[in-house]
VOGUKOL-761409 format. One record per residue (C-alpha): x, y, z; residue number from 1; residue in three letters. Coordinates in steps of 0.5 Angstrom, whole numbers, padded with zeros to 4 digits, m for minus. Example, Ala and Ser with C-alpha at 12.3 -4.5 7.8 and 13.67 -1.06 7.14 Angstrom:
! residues 2
+-------+-------+-------+------+------+
:  east : north :    up : resi : resn :
+-------+-------+-------+------+------+
:  0025 : m0009 :  0016 :    1 :  ALA :
:  0027 : m0002 :  0014 :    2 :  SER :
+-------+-------+-------+------+------+
This chain:
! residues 268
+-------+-------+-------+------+------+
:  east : north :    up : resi : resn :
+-------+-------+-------+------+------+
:  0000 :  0000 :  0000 :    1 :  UNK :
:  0005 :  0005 :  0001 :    2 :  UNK :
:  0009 :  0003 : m0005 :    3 :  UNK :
:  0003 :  0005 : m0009 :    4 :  UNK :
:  0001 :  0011 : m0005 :    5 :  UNK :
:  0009 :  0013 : m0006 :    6 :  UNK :
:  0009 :  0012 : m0014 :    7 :  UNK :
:  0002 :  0016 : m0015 :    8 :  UNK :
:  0005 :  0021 : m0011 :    9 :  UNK :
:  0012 :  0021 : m0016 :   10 :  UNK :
:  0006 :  0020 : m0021 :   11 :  UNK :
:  0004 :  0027 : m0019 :   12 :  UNK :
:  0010 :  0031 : m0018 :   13 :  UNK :
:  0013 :  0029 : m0025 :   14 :  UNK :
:  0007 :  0030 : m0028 :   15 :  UNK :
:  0007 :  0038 : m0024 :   16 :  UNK :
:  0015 :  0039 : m0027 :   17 :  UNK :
:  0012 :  0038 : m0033 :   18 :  UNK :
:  0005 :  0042 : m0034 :   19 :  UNK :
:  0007 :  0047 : m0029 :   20 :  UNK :
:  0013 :  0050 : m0033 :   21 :  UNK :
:  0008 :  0048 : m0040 :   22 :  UNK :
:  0003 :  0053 : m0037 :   23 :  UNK :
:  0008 :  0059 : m0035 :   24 :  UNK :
:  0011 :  0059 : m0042 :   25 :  UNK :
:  0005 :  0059 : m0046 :   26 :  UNK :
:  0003 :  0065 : m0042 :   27 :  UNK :
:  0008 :  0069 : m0043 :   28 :  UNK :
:  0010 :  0067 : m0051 :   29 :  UNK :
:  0002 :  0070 : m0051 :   30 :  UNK :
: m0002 :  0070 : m0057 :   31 :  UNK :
: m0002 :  0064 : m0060 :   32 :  UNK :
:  0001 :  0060 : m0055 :   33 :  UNK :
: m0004 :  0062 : m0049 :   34 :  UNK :
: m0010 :  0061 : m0054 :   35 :  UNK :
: m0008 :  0055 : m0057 :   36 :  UNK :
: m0007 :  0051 : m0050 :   37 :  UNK :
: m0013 :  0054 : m0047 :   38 :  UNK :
: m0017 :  0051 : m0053 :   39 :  UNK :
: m0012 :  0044 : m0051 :   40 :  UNK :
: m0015 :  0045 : m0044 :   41 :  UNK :
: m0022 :  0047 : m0047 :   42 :  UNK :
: m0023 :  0040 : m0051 :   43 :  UNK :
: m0020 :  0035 : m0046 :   44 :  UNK :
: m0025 :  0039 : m0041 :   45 :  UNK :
: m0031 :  0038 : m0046 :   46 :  UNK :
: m0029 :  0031 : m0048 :   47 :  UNK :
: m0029 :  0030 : m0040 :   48 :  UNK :
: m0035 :  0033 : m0038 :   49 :  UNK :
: m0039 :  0029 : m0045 :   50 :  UNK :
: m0036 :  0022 : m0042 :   51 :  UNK :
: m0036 :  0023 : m0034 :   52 :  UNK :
: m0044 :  0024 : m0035 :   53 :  UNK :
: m0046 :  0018 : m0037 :   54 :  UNK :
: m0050 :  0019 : m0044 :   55 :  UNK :
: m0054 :  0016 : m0050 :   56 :  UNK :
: m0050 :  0021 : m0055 :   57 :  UNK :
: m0043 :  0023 : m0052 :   58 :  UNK :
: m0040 :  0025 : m0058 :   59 :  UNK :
: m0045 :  0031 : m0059 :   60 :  UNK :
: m0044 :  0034 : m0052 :   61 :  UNK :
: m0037 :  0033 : m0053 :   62 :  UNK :
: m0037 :  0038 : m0059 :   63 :  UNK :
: m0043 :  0043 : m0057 :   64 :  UNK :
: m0039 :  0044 : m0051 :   65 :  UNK :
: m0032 :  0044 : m0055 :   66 :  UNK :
: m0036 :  0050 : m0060 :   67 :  UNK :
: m0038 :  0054 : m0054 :   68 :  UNK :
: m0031 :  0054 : m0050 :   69 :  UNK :
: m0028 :  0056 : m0057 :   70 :  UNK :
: m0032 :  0061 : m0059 :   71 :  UNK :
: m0031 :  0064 : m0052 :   72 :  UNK :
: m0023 :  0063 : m0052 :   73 :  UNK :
: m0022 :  0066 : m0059 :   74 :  UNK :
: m0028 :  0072 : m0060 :   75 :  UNK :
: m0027 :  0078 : m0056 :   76 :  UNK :
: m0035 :  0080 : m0058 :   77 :  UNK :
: m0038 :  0079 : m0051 :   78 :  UNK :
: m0045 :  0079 : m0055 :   79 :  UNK :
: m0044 :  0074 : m0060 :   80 :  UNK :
: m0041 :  0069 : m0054 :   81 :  UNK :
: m0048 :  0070 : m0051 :   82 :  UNK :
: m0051 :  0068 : m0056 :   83 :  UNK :
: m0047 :  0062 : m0058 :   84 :  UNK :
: m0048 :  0061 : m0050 :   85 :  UNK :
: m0056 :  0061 : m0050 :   86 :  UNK :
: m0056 :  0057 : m0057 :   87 :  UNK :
: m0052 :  0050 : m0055 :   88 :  UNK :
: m0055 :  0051 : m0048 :   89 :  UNK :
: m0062 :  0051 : m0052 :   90 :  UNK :
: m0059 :  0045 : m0056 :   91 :  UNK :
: m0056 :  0041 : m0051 :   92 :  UNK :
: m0063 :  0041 : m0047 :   93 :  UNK :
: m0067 :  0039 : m0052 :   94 :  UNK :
: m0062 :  0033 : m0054 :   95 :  UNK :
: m0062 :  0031 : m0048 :   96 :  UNK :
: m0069 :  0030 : m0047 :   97 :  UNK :
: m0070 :  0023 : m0044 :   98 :  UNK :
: m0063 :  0023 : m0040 :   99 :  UNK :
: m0061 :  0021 : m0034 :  100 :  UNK :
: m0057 :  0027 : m0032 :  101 :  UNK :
: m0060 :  0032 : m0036 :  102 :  UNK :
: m0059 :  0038 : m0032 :  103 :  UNK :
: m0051 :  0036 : m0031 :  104 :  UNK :
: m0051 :  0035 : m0039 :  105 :  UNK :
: m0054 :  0042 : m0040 :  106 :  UNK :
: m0050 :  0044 : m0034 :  107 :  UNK :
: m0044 :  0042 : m0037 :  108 :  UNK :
: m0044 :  0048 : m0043 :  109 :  UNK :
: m0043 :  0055 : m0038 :  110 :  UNK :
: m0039 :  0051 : m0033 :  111 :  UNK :
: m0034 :  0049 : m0038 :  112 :  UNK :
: m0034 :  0055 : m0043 :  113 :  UNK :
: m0035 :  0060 : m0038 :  114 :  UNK :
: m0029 :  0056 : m0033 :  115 :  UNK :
: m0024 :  0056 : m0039 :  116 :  UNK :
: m0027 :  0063 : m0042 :  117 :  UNK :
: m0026 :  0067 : m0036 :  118 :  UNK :
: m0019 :  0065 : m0035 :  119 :  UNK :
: m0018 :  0067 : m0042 :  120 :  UNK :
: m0020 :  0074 : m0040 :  121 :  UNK :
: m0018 :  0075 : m0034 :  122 :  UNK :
: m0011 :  0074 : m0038 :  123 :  UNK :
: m0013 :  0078 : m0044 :  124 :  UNK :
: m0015 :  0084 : m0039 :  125 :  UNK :
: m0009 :  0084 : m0034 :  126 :  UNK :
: m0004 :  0080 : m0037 :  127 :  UNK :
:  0002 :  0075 : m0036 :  128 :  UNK :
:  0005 :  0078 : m0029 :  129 :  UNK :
: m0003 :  0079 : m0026 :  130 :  UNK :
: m0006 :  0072 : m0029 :  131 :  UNK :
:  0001 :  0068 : m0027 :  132 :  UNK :
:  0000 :  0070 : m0020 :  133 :  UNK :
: m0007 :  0069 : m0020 :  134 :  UNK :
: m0005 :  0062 : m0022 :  135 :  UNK :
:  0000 :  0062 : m0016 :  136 :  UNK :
: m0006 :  0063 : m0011 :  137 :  UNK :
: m0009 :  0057 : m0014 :  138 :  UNK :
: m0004 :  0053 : m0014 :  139 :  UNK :
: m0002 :  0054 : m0007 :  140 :  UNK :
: m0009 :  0053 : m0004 :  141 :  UNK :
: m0009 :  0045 : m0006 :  142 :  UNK :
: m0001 :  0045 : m0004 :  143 :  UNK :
: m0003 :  0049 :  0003 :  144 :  UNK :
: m0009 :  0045 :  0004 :  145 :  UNK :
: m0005 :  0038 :  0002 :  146 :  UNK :
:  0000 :  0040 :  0007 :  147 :  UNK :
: m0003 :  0043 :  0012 :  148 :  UNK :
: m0008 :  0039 :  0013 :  149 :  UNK :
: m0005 :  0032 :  0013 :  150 :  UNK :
: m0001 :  0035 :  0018 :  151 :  UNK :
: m0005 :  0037 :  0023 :  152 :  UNK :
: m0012 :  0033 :  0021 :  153 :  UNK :
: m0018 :  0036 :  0025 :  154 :  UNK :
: m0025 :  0036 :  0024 :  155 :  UNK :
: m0027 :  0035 :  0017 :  156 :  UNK :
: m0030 :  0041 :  0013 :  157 :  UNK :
: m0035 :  0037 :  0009 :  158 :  UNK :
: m0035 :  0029 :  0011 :  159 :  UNK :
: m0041 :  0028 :  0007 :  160 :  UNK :
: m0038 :  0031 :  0001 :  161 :  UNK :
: m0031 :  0030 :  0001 :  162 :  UNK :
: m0028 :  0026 :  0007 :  163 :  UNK :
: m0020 :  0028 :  0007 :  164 :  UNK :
: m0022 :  0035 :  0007 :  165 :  UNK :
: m0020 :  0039 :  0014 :  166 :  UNK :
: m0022 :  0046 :  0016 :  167 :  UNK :
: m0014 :  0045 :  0017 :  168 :  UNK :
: m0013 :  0044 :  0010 :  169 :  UNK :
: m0017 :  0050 :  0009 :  170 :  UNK :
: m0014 :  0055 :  0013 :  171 :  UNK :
: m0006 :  0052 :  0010 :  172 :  UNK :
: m0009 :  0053 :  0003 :  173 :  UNK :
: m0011 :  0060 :  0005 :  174 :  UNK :
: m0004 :  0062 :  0009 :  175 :  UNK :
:  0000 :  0059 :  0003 :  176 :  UNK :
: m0005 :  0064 : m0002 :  177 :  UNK :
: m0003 :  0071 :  0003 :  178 :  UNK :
:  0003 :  0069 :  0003 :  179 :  UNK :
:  0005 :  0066 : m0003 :  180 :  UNK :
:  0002 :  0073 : m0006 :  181 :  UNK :
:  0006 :  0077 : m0001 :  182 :  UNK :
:  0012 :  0074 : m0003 :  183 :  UNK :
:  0010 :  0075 : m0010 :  184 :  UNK :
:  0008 :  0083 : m0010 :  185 :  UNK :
:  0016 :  0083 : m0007 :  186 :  UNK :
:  0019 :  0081 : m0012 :  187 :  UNK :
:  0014 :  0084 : m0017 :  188 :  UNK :
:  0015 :  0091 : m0014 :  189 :  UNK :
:  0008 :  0092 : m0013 :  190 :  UNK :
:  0009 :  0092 : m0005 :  191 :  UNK :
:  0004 :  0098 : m0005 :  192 :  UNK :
: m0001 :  0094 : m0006 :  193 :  UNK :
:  0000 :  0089 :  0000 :  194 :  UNK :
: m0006 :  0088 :  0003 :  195 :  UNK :
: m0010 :  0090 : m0004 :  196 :  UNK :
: m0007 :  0082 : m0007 :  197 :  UNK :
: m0007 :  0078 :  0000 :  198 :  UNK :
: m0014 :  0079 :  0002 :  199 :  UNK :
: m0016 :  0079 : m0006 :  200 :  UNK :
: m0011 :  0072 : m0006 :  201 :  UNK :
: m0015 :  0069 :  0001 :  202 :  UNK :
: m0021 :  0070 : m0002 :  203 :  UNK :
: m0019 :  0067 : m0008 :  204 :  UNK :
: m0017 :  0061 : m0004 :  205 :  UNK :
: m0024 :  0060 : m0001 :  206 :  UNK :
: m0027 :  0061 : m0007 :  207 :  UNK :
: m0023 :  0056 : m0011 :  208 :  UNK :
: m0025 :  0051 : m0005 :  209 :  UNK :
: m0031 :  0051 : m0005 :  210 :  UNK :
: m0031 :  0050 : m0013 :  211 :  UNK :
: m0027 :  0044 : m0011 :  212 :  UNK :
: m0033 :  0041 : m0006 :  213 :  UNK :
: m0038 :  0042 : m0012 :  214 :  UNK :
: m0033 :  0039 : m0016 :  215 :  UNK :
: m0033 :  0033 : m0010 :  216 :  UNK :
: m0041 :  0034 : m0010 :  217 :  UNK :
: m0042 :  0032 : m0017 :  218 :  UNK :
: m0037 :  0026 : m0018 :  219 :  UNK :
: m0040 :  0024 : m0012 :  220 :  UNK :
: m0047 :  0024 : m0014 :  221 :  UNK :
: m0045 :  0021 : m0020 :  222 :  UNK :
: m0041 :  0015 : m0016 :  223 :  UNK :
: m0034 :  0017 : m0019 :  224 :  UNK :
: m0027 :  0017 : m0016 :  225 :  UNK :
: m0024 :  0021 : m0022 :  226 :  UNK :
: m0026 :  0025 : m0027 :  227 :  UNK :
: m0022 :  0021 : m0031 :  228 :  UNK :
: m0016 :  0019 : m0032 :  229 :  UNK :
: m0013 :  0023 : m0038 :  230 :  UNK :
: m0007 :  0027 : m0033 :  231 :  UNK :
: m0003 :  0021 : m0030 :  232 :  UNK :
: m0003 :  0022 : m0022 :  233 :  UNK :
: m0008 :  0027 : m0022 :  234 :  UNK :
: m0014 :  0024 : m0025 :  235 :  UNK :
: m0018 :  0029 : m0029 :  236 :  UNK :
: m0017 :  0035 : m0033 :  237 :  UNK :
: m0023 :  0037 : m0029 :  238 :  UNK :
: m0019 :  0035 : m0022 :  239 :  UNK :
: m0014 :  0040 : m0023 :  240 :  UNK :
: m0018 :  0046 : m0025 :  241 :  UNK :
: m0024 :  0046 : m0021 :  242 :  UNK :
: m0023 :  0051 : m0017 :  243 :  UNK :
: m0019 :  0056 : m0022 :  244 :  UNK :
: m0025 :  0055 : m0026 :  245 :  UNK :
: m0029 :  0056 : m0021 :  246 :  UNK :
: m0026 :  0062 : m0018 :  247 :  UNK :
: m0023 :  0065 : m0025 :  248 :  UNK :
: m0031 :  0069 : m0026 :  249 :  UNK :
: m0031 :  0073 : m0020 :  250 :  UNK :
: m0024 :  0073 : m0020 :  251 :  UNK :
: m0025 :  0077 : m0028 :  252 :  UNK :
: m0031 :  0081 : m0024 :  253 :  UNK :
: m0026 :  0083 : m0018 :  254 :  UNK :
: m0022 :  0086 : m0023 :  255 :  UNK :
: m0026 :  0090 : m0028 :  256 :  UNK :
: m0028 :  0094 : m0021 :  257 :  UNK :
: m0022 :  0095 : m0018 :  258 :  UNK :
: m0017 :  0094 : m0024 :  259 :  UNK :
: m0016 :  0102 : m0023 :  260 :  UNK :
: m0012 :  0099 : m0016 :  261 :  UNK :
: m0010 :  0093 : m0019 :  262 :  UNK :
: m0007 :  0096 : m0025 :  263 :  UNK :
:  0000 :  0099 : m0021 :  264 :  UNK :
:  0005 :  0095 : m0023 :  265 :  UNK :
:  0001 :  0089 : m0026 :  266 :  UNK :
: m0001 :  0090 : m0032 :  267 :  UNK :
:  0004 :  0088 : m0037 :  268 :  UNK :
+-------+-------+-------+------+------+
């Protein structure tokens, strides 16, 4: 048991030395580097979504949800995307008439589009310095909650949802956030706005936990482990982005109204 635990756990580092790096240099290549690996993300995520769900017709959920993230990844048009969003919700409704999961299925267009989308825009509206640290608060939620909370355990955040997670998990996650974001502005120089980025990232942080949960809650409703098993050691492509997906429309919604603050020393 504890050789497999130790081999999953070289899986999942391996397969983090080679994902993260990936990740940073499509960012900061831009166009067309930046779009082209968020539409990777975005198909692997419809296809997920199209076979997680069990259908009569995954080859066509895969696809309306594929159209929607594109349109969403490559138009800058903000009213043909809604238009394009309302249709395939439209269209998968009434595809799926009959299925077992038909709420899901249909629930799978705006999670998957908006998710991958808003990434997108938070990139395209602040830029690779902002959009890596805002990765970064991310990233460090799950390291902090993983961490902290196989330390020191605790009382259970949500048993019936998800069992391993701890309100300790909680607060490391939140801690390695602020803090990670903190050193990440020292060496940015955007020390002014201190308090401004460790607030924003521990919110982001609470925000993208609970975007895990609800990731926890559907697999669980739909008695799965793993989302798939399309990234080795991680599982799903879904398992790794749930809560930046989740977090990333507030995070865009934060942004335009405060990008004023948020601009000074950011912004590429």
């Amino acid at each position: 048991m504890e050789k497999t635990k130790l081999y999953s756990l070289l899986k999942r580092i391996v397969t983090a030395l080679v994902l993260i790096p990936v990740t940073i240099w499509c960012l900061y290549a831009g166009y067309p580097f930046a779009q082209v690996f968020a539409l990777v993300f975005g198909a692997m995520f419809s296809w997920e979504w199209s076979y997680m769900v069990p259908n009569k017709r995954p080859a066509f959920y895969a696809m309306a949800y594929m159209l929607a993230v594109s349109v969403a990844i490559m138009l800058a048009s903000v009213l043909v995307f809604g238009v394009v969003l309302l249709g395939t919700v439209i269209l998968v409704w009434k595809k799926s008439e009959g299925e077992q999961y038909r709420r899901l299925l249909v629930l799978g267009v705006p999670y998957v589009s908006i998710g991958i989308g808003s990434v997108m825009w938070v990139y395209e509206f602040v830029g690779y310095l902002a959009t890596f640290w805002f990765f970064l608060a991310v990233w460090c939620v799950d390291i902090g909650g993983y961490v902290v909370g196989c330390t020191l355990k605790g009382p259970k955040l949500a048993s019936k949802i998800s069992p391993n997670k701890t309100w300790s998990g909680l607060l490391g996650g939140v801690a390695f956030s602020v803090v990670a974001s903190l050193v990440f502005c020292y060496f940015a120089g955007t020390t002014s706005h201190y308090v401004f980025y460790g607030v924003l990232a521990a919110i982001i942080a609470v925000i993208a936990q609970i975007g895990d949960l609800v990731e926890s809650s559907i697999k669980r409703h739909l008695g799965i482990k793993d989302s798939s098993q399309l990234i080795p050691g991680h599982g799903g492509v879904f398992d790794r982005i749930d809560g930046l997906v989740f977090v990333a429309p507030f995070v865009l919604g934060m942004l335009c109204f405060f990008s004023r603050g948020f601009g000074y020393g950011m912004v590429d």
